[in-house]
Every structure is written in structure tokens, then in C-alpha cells.
N, C-alpha and C positions, 0 to 999 in steps of 0.2 A: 411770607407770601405763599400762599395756596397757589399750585399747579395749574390748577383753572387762571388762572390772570397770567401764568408764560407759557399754556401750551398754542400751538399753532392754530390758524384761525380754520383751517380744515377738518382739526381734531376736534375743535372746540364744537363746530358745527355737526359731529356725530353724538357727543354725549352731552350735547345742550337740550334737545327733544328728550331725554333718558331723566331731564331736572325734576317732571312731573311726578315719577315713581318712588321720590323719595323724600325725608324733610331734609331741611337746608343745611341740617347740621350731618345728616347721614349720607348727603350727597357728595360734600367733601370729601370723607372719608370714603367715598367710593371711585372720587375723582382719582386720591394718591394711590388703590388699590389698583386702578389701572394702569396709571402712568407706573407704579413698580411691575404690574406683571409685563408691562411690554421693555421693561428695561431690565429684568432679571434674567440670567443667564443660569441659575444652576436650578433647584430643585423650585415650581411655584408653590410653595405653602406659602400660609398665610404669612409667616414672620420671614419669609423669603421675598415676598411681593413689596412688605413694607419698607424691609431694610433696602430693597433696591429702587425704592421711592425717595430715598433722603428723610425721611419725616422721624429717622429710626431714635432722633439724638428732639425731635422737639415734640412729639407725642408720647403719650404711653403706651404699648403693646398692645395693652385689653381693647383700648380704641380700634383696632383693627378685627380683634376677633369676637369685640361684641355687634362689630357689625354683621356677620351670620350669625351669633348667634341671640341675641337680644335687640338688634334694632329692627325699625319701623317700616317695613318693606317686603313688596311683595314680589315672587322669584314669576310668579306667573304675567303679573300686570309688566313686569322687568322685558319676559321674553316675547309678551304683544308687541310692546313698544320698537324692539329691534326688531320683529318681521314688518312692520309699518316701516322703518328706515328700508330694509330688504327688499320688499314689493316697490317701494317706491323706487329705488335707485338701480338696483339691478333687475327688476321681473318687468319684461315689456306691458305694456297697457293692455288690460282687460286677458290679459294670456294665463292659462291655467297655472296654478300653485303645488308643483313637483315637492311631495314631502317623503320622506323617508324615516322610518324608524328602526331603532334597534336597545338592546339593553347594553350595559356593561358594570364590570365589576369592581371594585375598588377595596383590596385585602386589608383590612383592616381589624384588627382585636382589644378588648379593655372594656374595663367596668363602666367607664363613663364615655363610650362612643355608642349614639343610641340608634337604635335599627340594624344591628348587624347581627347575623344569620348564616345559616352555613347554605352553601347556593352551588351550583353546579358549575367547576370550573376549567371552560374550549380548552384554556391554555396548558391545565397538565397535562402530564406523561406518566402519572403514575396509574397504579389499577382502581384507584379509586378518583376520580378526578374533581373533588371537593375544597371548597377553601373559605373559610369566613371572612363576612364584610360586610360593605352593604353596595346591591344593585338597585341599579338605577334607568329606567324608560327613559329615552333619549328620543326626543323629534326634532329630525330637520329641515330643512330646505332647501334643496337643490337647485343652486344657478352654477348659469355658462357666464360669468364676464367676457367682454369683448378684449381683454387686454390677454386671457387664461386661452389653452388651448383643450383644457379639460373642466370638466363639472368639478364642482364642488360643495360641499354640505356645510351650513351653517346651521350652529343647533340654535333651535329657538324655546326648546322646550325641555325639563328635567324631572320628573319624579320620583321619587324614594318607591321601590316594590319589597314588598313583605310577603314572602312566603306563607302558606296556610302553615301550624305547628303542627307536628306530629300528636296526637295524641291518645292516651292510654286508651284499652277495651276498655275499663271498667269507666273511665271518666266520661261525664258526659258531653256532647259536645256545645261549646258554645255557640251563640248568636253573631256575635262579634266574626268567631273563627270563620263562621259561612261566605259571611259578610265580606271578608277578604277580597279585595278586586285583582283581577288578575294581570299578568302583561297586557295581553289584548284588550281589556274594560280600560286602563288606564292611557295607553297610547288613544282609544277612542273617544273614550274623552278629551283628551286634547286638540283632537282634528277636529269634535264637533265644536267647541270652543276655534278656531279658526275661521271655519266653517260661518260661523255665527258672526264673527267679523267683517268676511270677505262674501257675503252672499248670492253678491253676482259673478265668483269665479268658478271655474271647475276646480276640483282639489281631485289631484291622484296621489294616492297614498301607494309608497313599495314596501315590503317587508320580507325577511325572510321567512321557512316555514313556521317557526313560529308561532310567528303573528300573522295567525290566522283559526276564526274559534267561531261558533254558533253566534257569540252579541256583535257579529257583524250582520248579522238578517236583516237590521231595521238602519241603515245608513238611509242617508237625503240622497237624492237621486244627483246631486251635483257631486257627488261623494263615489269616485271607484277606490277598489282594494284590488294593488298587485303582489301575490308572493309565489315564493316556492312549492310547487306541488308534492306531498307526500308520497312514495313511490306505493305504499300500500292505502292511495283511497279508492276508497268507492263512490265509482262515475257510473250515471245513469241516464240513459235517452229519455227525451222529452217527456212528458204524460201525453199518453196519446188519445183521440179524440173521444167524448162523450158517447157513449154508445145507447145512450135511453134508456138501458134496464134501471128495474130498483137498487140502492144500494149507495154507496159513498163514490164519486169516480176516482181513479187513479190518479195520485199525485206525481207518480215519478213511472218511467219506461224499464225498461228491460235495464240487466245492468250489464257495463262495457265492459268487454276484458284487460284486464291488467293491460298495464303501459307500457312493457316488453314487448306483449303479445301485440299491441296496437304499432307499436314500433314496426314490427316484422311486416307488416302488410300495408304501411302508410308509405304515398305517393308523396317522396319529400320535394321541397323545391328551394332551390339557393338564391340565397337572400345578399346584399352586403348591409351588414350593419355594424357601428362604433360601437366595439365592446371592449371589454378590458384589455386586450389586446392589441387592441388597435395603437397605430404613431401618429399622435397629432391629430390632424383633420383627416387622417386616412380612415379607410374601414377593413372590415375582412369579412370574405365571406363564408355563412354556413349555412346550412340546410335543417328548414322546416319545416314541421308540419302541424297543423293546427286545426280543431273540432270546436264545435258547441254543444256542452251537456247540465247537466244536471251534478253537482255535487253535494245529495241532498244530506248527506249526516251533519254537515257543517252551515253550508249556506241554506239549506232549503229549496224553496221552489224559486230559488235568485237565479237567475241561467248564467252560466261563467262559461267563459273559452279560455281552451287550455292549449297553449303554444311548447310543443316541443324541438329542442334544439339539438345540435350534432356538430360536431367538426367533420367537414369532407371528409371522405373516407371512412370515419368509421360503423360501427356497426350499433344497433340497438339506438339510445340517445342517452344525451349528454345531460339532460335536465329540462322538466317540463316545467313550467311559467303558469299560472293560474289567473286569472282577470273578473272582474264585475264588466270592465267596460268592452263589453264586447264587441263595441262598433270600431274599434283601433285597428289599424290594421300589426301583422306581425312584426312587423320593424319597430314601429314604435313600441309594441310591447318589450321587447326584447333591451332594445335601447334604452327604454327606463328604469326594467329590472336592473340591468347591465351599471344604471347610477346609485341604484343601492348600495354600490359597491363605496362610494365618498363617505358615507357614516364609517364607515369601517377606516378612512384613512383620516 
């Protein structure tokens, strides 16, 4: 007897809409790969999910791991279908779609693991902080359950990223190599793809600095980008008005002093907002302050507002927040950055 005919009828009702995404014989098998991962207790590989499935003594192995890598099924069409459960059960009606992205890395080495690469890696401690494997763009979606006293990130979305290769002076360079899509091209296409699904919602995307790069210029206007701001970019006051002479008018204004320098002379004002810090449904509060400029080497002539923060007391700031939707006020900005932080757990 297949899992599907004794799992509960609440379980059943989650990966019965999932039936579309696959044929009848690969859904099985994807039925036992779940009932083993939520029943395994030690490492989930693949031959750990199955054996803690029971199937370990009436299937074969390969059955398990020709299902990534040889069966009929698509990871994208996979991860629509759970944001369609998602929206529908947890996201209130017509309410904006909180996505978050991030990468990460998975060490891994050998002649026949394909797409690994040597990639830059947070977690050392050495002076070189490198390690082979293969990374991966991660999107996902940010909900509050009612039953949860915190946000949370459900991935909906996976990509393989592939570093440009280094190559020789004398070689020339390929088309391909160009071609290379980058973090930022790859997570945006995923949102436009969302996007294209959900057309009557807002979509706010957070990201760290990052993910953030010149092919965000042409986003749908339902479409804001929130990240990290760089401490050495360059912000610049509006273009200021036409003046009649001959000649091309100015795109962009004066440029703003560093963020230090804007620090020292900014009228902060204290906020409470739920940030990482915060107990429960409580908040805490900090002091900011916040502008509308131009950050034309990356966005263009997109006008972004840029929110920075501080803990009472101290001096300079804590970290400045970068926005497309500039009509938010600072709380909200702060407090969505602030759920970026659920990818990460």
C-alpha cells in the first residue's frame, strides 16, 4: 500500500493539488520522499528520506534518486503550485506578497556532481574564505500565521547560479561566458514570473546588499525592491528643473555626502518597530531617519528612499535600508527589511 491511501486526510489535502506537477508514477514516488523526510530523524539525503519512508525493503534505491535526477517534473511548475497553496491559506485576500531572497551554499566535491564551483564562503574563518560546491538563489515568502508569534519564510523558488569562469589573457572570451546570468537576473526572474501569476497583487521583494544591480531599472511598477544600502554609494539630489538653454538637461543633481557625513547632521526621530530583537508581539524602539534621492549608478533615474537606522544612544548609524517604494512609511520599511532576516533561519 502507497502512503497516499494511509496518510491523513489533512496531509492528503496538501499534496493532492501537488498531483498536477507530476505523472502518476513519479508522484508516488514523491509522495514516499515526503512521508520519509518528515519521518527522518538524522541526515535528509536522499537514501535517508527513503529508508525512513519504509519503501527501503519494497523498492529499489535508483527509484528514489531517479526521481531528481531523471524523472518527469518540473522544480519551477513544483514551487508555483505551493505559493497557490500559500497565498491561498496563509496570505489575507488581495494583501501584498512579502518575498525575500537570498543565496546559499552547499560544500560539495567529485567528478560527477555537476555545477560545482568554487564560490565565496560567510561561514569561514580562514584568510581565504573559499570552498567548492554548488550555490543556489533561494525565493521566498514571508507569512505571520495566526497560530506563530513570528514571521516566517517559506521557499518557493530554487536556482542553480554559476559563476562567470575565470579566463586566460590570451583566450578569447566566449558568448556563453557573457551570457552568464547573474544573482540579481536570476532571483528577477523569478519575481517576474510570480508577478505574472498574481497581477493584481503588490509584490515587495527584501534582499540583502547584494541583490541589488542596474537589471532592476525596468521592474512593473507593482514590483518594489528593498535592500541593504552600500556604505560607499553614490546618492544624488533630484535633476533639477529644465532651464531652456540648448543642450541634453541634467539627469541627476548634485551629489549627497556620504552616509557618515549625512548621519552627523540628520534630525533623527524614534520609531517602535518589530525587529529582530523584539519578544513576541512586543517592539523596540530606534531612531531614524530617512531622505529621497537618486541612486543613479545602479537604479537610474528610479527615485529610491533611503531609511537609516540606529539604536538609541548611539552615534553615526546602524545601517541604512534602500527602497523603490517610496510611498511606505519608515516602519514598514524597516519591519520588512527586518523579515529578511526568516530566509536566513
Amino acid at each position: 500500500m502507497l502512503p497516499s491511501t494511509k496518510l491523513p486526510a489533512s496531509f492528503e489535502r496538501v499534496l493532492s493539488p501537488l498531483r498536477k506537477c507530476f505523472t502518476a508514477p513519479t508522484y508516488e514516488t514523491f509522495v514516499v520522499l515526503v512521508v520519509g523526510f518528515l519521518s527522518c530523524v538524522g541526515d535528509h539525503t536522499v537514501t535517508g528520506m527513503f529508508t525512513a519512508s519504509g519503501y527501503s525493503t519494497v523498492w529499489n534505491h535508483n527509484r528514489a534518486h531517479r526521481f531528481f535526477s531523471r524523472a518527469s517534473w518540473c522544480p519551477d511548475g513544483l514551487g508555483m503550485a505551493i505559493l497557490d497553496l500559500i497565498v491561498t491559506h496563509l496570505v489575507a485576500k488581495g494583501a501584498a506578497l512579502e518575498l525575500v531572497v537570498d543565496d546559499t551554499l552547499y560544500k560539495r566535491c567529485g567528478p560527477k556532481v555537476w555545477g560545482v564551483r568554487w564560490h565565496h564562503d560567510a561561514t569561514s574563518t580562514s584568510s581565504r574564505p573559499v570552498a567548492k560546491g554548488t550555490c543556489y538563489v533561494v525565493i521566498g515568502i514571508v507569512v505571520s500565521p495566526a497560530f506563530m508569534t513570528r514571521s516566517i519564510c517559506l521557499p518557493i523558488h530554487v536556482r542553480l547560479w554559476l559563476p562567470k569562469p575565470k579566463l586566460a589573457k590570451k583566450r578569447k572570451t566566449n558568448k556563453a561566458d557573457k551570457n552568464c546570468p547573474s544573482k540579481v537576473d536570476i532571483a528577477k526572474l523569478c519575481v517576474l514570473a510570480i508577478a505574472d501569476r498574481y497581477p493584481d497583487r503588490s509584490i515587495n521583494v527584501c534582499g540583502d546588499a547584494a541583490y541589488v544591480s542596474k537589471a532592476l531599472r525596468t521592474l512593473p511598477k507593482n514590483i518594489t525592491w528593498t535592500s541593504r544600502l552600500r556604505s560607499d554609494a553614490a546618492l544624488f539630489e533630484f535633476a533639477p528643473p529644465k532651464t531652456g538653454k540648448r543642450g541634453r538637461p541634467r539627469i541627476k543633481g548634485n551629489r549627497l555626502p556620504k552616509l557618515v557625513e549625512i548621519a552627523k547632521k540628520a534630525q533623527w526621530v524614534q520609531l517602535d518597530v518589530r525587529r529582530y530583537d523584539a519578544d513576541g508581539d512586543g517592539a523596540v524602539t530606534v531612531e531614524v531617519y530617512s531622505f529621497t534621492c537618486l541612486w543613479h549608478g545602479v537604479l537610474g533615474t528610479e527615485p529610491v528612499k533611503v531609511v537609516m537606522v540606529r539604536d538609541i544612544g548611539k552615534d553615526g548609524y546602524g545601517i541604512a535600508i534602500v527602497t523603490t517604494d517610496i510611498e511606505a512609511d519608515e516602519t514598514i520599511i524597516v519591519e520588512r527589511y527586518a523579515k529578511r532576516w526568516s530566509i536566513e533561519v
